[in-house]
C-alpha positions in Angstrom: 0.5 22.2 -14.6 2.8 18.9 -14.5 4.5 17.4 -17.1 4.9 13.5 -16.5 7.1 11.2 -18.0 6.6 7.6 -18.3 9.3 5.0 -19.4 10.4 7.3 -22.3 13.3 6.1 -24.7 14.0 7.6 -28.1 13.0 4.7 -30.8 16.7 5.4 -32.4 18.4 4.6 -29.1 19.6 0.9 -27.9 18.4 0.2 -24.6 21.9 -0.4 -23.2 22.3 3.0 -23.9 19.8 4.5 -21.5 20.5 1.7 -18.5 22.2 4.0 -16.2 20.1 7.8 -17.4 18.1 9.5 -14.6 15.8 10.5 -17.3 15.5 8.2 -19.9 13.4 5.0 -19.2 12.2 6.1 -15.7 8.9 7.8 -14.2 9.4 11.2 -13.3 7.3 14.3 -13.2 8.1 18.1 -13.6 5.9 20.5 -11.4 5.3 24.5 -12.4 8.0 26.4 -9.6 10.7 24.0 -10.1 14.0 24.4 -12.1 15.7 20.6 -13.3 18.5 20.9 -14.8 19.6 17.8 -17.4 23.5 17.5 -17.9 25.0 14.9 -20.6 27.4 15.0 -23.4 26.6 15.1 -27.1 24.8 12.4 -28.7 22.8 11.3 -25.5 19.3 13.2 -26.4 19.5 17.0 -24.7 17.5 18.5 -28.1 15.1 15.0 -28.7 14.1 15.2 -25.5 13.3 18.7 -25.6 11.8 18.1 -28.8 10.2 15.4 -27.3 8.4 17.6 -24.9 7.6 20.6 -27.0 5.5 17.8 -29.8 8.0 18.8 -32.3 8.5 14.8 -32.7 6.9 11.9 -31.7 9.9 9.0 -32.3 10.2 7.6 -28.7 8.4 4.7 -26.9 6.6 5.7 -23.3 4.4 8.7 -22.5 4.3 12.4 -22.3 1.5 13.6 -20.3 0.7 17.3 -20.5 -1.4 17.0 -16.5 -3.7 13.9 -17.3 -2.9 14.4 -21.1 -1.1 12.4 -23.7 0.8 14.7 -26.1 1.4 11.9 -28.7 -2.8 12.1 -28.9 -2.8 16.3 -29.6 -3.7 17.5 -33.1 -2.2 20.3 -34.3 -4.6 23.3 -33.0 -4.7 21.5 -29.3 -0.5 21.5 -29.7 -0.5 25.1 -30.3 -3.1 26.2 -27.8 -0.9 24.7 -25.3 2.0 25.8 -26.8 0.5 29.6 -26.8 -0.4 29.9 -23.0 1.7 26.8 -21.3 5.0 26.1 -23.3 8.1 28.5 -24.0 10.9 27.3 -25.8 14.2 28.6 -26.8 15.7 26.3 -29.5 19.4 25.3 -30.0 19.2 26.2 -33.6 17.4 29.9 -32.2 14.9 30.0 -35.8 14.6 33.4 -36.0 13.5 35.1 -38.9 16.6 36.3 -39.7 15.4 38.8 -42.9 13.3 40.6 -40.0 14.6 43.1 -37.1 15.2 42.3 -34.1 12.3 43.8 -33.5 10.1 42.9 -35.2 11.4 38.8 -34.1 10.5 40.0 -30.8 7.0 41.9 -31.1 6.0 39.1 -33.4 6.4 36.7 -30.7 4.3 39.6 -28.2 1.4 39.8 -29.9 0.6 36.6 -31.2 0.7 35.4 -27.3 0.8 38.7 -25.2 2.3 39.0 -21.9 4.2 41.6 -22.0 4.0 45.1 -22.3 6.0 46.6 -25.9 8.1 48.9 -23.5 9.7 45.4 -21.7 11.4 44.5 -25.0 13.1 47.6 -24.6 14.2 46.9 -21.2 15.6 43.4 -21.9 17.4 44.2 -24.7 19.3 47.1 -22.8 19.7 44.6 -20.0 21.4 41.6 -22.0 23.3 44.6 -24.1 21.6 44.3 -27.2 19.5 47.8 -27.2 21.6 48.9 -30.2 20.4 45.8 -32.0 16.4 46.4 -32.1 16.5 47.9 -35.5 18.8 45.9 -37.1 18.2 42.7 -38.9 19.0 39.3 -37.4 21.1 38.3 -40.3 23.8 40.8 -39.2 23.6 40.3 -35.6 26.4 37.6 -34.3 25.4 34.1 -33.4 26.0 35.4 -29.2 23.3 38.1 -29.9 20.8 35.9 -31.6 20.9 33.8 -28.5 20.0 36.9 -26.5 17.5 37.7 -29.0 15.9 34.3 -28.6 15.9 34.2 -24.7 14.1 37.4 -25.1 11.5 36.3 -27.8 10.7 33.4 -25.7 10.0 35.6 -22.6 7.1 37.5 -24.0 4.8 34.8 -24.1 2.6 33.3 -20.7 4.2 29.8 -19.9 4.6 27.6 -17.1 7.3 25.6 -18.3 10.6 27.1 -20.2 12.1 24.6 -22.2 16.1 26.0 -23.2 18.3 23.5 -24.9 21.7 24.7 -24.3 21.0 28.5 -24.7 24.4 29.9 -23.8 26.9 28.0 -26.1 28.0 31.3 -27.9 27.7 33.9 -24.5 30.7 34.5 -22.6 30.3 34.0 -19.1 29.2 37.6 -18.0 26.2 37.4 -20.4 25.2 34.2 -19.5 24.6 34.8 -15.8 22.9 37.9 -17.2 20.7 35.9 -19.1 20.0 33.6 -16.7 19.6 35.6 -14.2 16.1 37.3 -16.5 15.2 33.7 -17.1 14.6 32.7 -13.9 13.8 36.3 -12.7 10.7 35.7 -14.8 9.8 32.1 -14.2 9.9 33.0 -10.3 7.6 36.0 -11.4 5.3 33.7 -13.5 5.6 30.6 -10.6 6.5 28.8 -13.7 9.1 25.9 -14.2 12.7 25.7 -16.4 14.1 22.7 -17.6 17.7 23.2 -18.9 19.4 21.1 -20.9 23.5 21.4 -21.3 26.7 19.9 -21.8 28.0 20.4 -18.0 26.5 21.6 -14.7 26.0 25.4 -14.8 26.4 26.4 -11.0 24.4 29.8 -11.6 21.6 27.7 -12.6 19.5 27.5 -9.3 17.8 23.9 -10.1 16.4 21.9 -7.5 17.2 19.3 -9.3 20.3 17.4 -11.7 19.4 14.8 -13.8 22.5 13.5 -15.3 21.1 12.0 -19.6 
């Protein structure tokens, strides 16, 4: 699978603001084995343009081509097939159903889109240090271990891209090289692609590419 990008700019932006990107307004292409890594500040797009990619909104100029595919042409059900055996995503904002375990967050994620085996859940959660956490609900889990919770949840579906926007804001160092260490353990197993989006080069990150937003 490729993703191909073709003159995108967000509709809100003014076109000064995207002269000098490396992302928006050019032609690019993201192939499955790759890890890009986008680096900008606040306000330049990191979560549209994930958004963007993921069909979650459609307010930019320029095409999105799933392989030969325009995204802006998906209905809903073609979105979520996609979605269900291409497309991972870890969101900024996590959504997790925080009145549910940890748990259950996780194995609803499994089963809807199986990949994994129950027993891997276990395994990841004692590796990013939130074993104790499983049968607890999200809403008393700190805003660090939700972020763990959602790197997880987002591993136990097939994909061959993993979309994180900034997934390590709230992770002190030691468990974000832990985390990202699964990530991209798993991509490398799945010969699938990250892009990561954040607000400064992360050197642990092995991307073949930096696009600077």
């Amino acid at each position: 699978m490729q993703i191909f990008l073709q003159q995108v700019v967000p509709d809100f932006f003014e076109i000064d603001k995207a002269t000098d990107s490396q992302l928006w307004n050019q032609t690019l292409s993201f192939s499955t084995g790759e890890n890009v890594h986008i680096v900008a500040p606040s306000g330049s797009g990191k979560t549209s343009f994930i958004h963007f990619l993921y069909g979650l909104r459609k307010d930019y100029s320029g095409k999105i081509l799933y392989d030969n595919n325009d995204i802006k042409s998906f209905d809903a059900e073609k979105f979520s097939t996609w979605r269900q055996k291409s497309i991972s995503i870890i969101f900024q904002d996590l959504r997790l159903f925080t009145q549910q375990t940890v748990l259950q967050n996780l194995e609803i994620k499994r089963l809807l889109s199986p990949y994994h085996k129950e027993s891997r859940i276990t395994d990841m959660a004692k590796r990013l240090g939130i074993e104790s956490k499983l049968s607890k609900l999200c809403s008393t889990c700190s805003y660090g271990e939700q972020q763990r919770i959602a790197i997880i949840r987002a591993l136990q579906q097939p994909f061959d891209f993993l979309l994180l926007d900034e997934p390590f804001s709230h992770l002190d160092e030691n468990n974000r090289q832990k985390a990202m260490e699964l990530m991209q353990e798993e991509a490398t197993e799945r010969k699938a692609a990250i892009i990561l989006t954040d607000l400064k080069k992360i050197d642990y990150f092995q991307a073949e590419r930096v696009l600077y937003l």
